[in-house]
MIVEXTOR-617757 format. One line per 10 residues: number of its first residue (from 1); their letters; for each residue x, y, z of C-alpha. Coordinates in steps of 0.1 Angstrom, whole numbers, always signed. Layout:
// residues N
NUM) a) X,Y,Z  ...
//
This chain:
// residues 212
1) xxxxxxxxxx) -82,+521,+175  -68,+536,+147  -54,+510,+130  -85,+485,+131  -105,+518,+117  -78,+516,+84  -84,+479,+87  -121,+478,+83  -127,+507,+61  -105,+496,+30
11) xxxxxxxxxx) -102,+456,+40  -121,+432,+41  -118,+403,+68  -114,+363,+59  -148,+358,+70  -167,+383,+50  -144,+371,+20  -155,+338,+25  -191,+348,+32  -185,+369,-1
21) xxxxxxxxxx) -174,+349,-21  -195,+316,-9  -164,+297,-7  -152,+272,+24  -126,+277,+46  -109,+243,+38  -114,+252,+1  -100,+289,+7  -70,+272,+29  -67,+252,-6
31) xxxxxxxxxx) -59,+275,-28  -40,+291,-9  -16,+261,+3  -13,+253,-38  -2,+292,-46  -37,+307,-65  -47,+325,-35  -29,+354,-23  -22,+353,+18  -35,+380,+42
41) xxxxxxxxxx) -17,+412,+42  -25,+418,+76  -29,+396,+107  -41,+410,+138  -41,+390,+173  -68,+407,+198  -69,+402,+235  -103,+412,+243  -115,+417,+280  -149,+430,+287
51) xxxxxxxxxx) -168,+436,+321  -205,+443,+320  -237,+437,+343  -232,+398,+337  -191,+399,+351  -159,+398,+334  -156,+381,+296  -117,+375,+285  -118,+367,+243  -86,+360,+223
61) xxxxxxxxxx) -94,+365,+187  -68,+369,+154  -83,+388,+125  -68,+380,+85  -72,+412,+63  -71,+408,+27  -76,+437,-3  -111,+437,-14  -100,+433,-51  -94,+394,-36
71) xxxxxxxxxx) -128,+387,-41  -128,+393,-83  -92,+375,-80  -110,+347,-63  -139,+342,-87  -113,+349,-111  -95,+316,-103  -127,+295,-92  -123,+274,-123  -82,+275,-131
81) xxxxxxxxxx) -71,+241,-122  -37,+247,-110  -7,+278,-97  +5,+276,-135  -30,+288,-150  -33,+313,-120  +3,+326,-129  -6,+331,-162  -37,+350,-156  -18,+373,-136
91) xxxxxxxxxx) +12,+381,-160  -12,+385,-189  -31,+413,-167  +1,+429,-159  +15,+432,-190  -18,+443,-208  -21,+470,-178  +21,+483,-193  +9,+480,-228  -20,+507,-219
101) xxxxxxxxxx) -3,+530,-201  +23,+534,-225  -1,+543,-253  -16,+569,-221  +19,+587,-224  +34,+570,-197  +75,+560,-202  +95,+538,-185  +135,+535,-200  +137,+506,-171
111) xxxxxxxxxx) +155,+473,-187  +133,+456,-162  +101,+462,-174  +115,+459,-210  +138,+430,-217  +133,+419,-185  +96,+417,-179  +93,+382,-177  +116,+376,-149  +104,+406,-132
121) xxxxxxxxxx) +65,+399,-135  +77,+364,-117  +91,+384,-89  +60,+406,-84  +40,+372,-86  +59,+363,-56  +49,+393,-41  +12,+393,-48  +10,+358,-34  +24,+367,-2
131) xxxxxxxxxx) +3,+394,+3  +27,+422,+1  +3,+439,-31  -26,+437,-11  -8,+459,+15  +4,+488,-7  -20,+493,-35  -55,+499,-36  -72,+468,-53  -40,+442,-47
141) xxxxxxxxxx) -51,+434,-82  -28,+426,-112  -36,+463,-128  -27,+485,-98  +5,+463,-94  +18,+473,-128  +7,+506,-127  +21,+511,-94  +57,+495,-109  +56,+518,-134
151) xxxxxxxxxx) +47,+549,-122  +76,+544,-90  +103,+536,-125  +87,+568,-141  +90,+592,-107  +128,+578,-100  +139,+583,-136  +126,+621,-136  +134,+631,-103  +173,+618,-107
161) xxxxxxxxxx) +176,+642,-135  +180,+669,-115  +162,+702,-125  +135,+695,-148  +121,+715,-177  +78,+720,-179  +74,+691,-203  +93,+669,-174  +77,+685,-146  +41,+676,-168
171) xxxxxxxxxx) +54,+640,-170  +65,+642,-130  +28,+650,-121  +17,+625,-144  +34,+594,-130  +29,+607,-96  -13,+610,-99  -12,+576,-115  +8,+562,-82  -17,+580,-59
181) xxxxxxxxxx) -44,+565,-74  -34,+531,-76  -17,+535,-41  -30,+522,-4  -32,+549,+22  -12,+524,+44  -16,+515,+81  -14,+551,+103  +17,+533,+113  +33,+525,+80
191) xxxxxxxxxx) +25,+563,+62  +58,+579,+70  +81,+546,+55  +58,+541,+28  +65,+549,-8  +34,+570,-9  +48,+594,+15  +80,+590,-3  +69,+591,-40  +38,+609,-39
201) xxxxxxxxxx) +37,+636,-2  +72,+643,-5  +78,+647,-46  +47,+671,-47  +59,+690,-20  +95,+693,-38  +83,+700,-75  +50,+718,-54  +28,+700,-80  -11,+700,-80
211) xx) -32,+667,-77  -51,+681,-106
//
């Protein structure tokens, strides 16, 4: 299938996390139930049925799929004692990833990732924890979040301006390689509702800008 082929090339499952990582189950299910751990961004229920020379074998069987970046995020965490510490890790990252970028030329004019940054990098916390990041970006890691954020701010405050002159169009392609590269391919399902195919396929094919 597919969709399992997506799955296994750029996830990684619970059980190869744990085995990873060398952590338990219970203390996996832990961290999770107190709001360090980020949940599985995909869940996938299997009905297997399987005739061979022995007779017919019926399996059901649910995979959990979680970013591979989870398992730096989870040694990450190993020693923070509670959701507060974990939080705090994770807005630090962001907002060091936004500090970089912006001395890289990137621009965002967004109050939200100005003035509002605080209440927004709790939002995207809620996010992350629920798996949604480690859906949609590459890592599901603090730095491809922010990137992400900033590059879709940067694309939807160029591309509302109408006709753009070469220095915009330079700043377009900019924003738009640094979402592609911090983007997930998404599920085969997902690609044509995604805001890859939106922000990235579709705004290259407008402004028929290169990847390079």
């Amino acid at each position: 299938m597919e969709l399992l082929h997506y799955l296994n090339t750029y996830f990684i499952t619970k059980r190869d996390l744990l085995a990873q990582t060398q952590t338990t189950a219970q203390a996996f299910q832990a961290l999770q139930e107190n709001g360090l751990m980020p949940q599985c961004s995909y869940r996938i229920a299997l009905n297997l049925q399987c005739e061979s020379f022995f007779g017919e074998h019926k399996e059901d069987q649910t995979l959990e799929y979680y970013a591979k970046g989870y398992a730096a995020w989870l040694g990450n965490i190993s020693t923070l004692s509670d959701k507060s510490d974990a939080y705090a890790l994770f807005s630090q990252r962001y907002k060091n990833t936004l500090e970089q970028l912006t001395h890289a030329g990137h621009i965002s004019l967004s109050t939200q990732l100005k003035d509002g940054l605080d209440t927004h990098i709790e939002q995207e916390w809620h996010h992350f924890i629920n798996g949604t990041y480690g859906l949609c970006t590459q890592s599901g890691l603090p730095e491809d979040i922010a990137a992400k954020e900033l590059a879709i701010v940067e694309i939807n405050q160029l591309t509302e301006q109408g006709e753009l002159a070469p220095q915009q169009l330079k700043q377009l392609k900019k924003a738009v390689n640094l979402l592609d590269a911090v983007s997930a391919l998404f599920a085969p399902h997902e690609r044509q509702r995604s805001s890859r195919h939106r922000l990235v396929d579709e705004v290259r094919r407008k402004y028929q800008l290169s990847k390079y």
